[in-house]
One Martini backbone bead per residue (centre of mass of N, CA, C, O) as a GRO file, in nm:
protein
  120
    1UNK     BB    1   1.156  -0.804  -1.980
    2UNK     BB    2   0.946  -0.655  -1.783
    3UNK     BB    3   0.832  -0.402  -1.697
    4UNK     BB    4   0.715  -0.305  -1.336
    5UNK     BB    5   0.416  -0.233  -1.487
    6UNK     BB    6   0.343  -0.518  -1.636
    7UNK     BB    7   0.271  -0.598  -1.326
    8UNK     BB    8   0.154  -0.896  -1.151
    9UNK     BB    9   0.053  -1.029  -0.806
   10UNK     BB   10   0.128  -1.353  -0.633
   11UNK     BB   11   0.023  -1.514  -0.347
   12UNK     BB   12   0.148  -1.874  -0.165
   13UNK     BB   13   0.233  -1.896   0.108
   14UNK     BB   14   0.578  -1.810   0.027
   15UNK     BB   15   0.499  -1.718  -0.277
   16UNK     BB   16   0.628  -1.526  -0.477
   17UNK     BB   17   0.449  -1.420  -0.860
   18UNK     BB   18   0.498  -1.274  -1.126
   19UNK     BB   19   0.314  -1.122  -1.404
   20UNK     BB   20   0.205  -1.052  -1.718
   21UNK     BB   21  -0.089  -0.880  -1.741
   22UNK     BB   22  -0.175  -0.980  -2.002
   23UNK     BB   23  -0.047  -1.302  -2.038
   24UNK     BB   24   0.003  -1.457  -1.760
   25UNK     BB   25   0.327  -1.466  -1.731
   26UNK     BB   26   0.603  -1.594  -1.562
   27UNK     BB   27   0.852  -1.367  -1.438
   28UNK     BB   28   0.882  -1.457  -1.154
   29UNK     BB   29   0.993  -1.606  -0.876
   30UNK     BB   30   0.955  -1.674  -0.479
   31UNK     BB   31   1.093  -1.768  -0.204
   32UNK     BB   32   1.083  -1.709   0.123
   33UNK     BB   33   1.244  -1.728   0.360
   34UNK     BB   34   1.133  -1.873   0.625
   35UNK     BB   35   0.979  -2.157   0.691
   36UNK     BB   36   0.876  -2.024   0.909
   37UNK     BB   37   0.543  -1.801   0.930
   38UNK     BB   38   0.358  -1.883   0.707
   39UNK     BB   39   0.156  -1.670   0.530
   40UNK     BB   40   0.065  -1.466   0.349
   41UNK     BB   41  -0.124  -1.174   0.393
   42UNK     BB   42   0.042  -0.951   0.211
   43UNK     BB   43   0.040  -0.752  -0.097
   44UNK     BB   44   0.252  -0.457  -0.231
   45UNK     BB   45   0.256  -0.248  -0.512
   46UNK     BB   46   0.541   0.029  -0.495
   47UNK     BB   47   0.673   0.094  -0.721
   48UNK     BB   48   0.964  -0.084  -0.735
   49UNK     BB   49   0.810  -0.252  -0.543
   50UNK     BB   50   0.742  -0.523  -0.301
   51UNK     BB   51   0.513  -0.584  -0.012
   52UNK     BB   52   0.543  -0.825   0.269
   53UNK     BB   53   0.347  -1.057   0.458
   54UNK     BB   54   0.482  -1.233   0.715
   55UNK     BB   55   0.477  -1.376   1.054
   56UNK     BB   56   0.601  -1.077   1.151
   57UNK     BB   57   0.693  -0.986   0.838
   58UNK     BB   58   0.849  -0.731   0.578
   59UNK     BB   59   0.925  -0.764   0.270
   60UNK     BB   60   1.127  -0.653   0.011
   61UNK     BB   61   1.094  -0.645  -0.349
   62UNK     BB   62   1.210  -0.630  -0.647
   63UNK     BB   63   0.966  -0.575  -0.895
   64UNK     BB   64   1.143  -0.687  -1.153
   65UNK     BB   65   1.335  -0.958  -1.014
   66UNK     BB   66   1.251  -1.013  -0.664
   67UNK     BB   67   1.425  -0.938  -0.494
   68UNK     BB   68   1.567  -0.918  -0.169
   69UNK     BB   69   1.623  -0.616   0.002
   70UNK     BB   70   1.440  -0.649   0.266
   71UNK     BB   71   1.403  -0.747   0.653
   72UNK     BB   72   1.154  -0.711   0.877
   73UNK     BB   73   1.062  -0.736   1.198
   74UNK     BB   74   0.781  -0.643   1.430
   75UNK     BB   75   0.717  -0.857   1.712
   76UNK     BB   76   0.558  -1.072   1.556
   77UNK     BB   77   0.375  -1.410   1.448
   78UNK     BB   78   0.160  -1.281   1.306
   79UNK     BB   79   0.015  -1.076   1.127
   80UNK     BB   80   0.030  -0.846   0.838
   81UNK     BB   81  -0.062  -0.473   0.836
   82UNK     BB   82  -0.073  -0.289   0.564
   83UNK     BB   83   0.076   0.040   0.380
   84UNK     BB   84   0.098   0.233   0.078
   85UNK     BB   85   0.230   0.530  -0.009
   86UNK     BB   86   0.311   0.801  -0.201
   87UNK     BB   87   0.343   1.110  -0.210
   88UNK     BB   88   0.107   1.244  -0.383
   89UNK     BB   89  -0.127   1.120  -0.266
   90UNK     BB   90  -0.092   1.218  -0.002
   91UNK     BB   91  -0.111   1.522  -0.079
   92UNK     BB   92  -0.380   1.505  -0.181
   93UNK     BB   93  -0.515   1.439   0.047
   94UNK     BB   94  -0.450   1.652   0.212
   95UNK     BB   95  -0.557   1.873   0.058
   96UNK     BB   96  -0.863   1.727   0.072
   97UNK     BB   97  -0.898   1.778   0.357
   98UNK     BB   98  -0.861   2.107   0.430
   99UNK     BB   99  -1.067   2.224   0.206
  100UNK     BB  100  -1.312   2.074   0.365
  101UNK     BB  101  -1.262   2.241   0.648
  102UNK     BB  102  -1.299   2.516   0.513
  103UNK     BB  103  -1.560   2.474   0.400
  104UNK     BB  104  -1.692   2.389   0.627
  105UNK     BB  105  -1.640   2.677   0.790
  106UNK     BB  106  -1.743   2.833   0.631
  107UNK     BB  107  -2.044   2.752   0.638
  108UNK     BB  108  -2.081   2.772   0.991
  109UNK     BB  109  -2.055   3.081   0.962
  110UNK     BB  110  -2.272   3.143   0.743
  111UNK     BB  111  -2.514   2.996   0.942
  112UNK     BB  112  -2.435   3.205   1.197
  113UNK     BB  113  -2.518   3.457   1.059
  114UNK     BB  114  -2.776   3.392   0.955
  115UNK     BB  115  -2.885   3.359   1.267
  116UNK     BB  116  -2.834   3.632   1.379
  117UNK     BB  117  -2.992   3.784   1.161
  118UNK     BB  118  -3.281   3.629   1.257
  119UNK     BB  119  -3.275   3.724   1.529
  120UNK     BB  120  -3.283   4.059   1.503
   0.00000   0.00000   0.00000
């Protein structure tokens, strides 16, 4: 079997399928619980896991395997709009996010004062 970065996924009704991202050969295959729900509207793939937005409900299925590790309800029965990101991404999105408002300050503060050395 492949390791789960070796994976790509494709989700059409409420099927996910696992591929080889190489060879395009199918690694695992599921369909999803709960036959009324609608198609999957969201698809992410993140670390070991692979997250599914379908009907109202949230699926996490095991990477490697396709297993559904957990689902949740959301309170609704339209689609599901997700987003996931690792600790590091995050991390660094905060950093670099920090250290732009310290240069625009650190920049305001020195045309504030160059402004006012130009007015006296």
């Amino acid at each position: 079997m492949e390791t789960p970065t070796e994976l790509m996924f494709a989700a059409s009704g409420r099927v996910v399928t696992a591929l080889d991202r190489y060879s395009g050969r199918p690694a695992w295959r599921i369909k999803l619980p709960r036959l009324f729900g609608g198609s999957i509207v969201t698809l992410i793939a993140s670390g070991n896991e692979v997250f599914v937005g379908r009907g109202g409900y949230v699926y996490c299925l095991d990477r490697a395997s396709g297993g559904v590790l957990w689902e949740r309800g959301v309170g609704s029965s339209g689609g599901v709009v997700m987003m996931a990101t690792d600790r590091a991404s995050t991390d660094d999105a905060a950093a670099q996010m920090i250290q732009a408002a310290q240069a625009a300050a650190a920049g305001a503060a020195a045309a504030a004062a160059a402004g006012a050395a130009a007015a006296s």
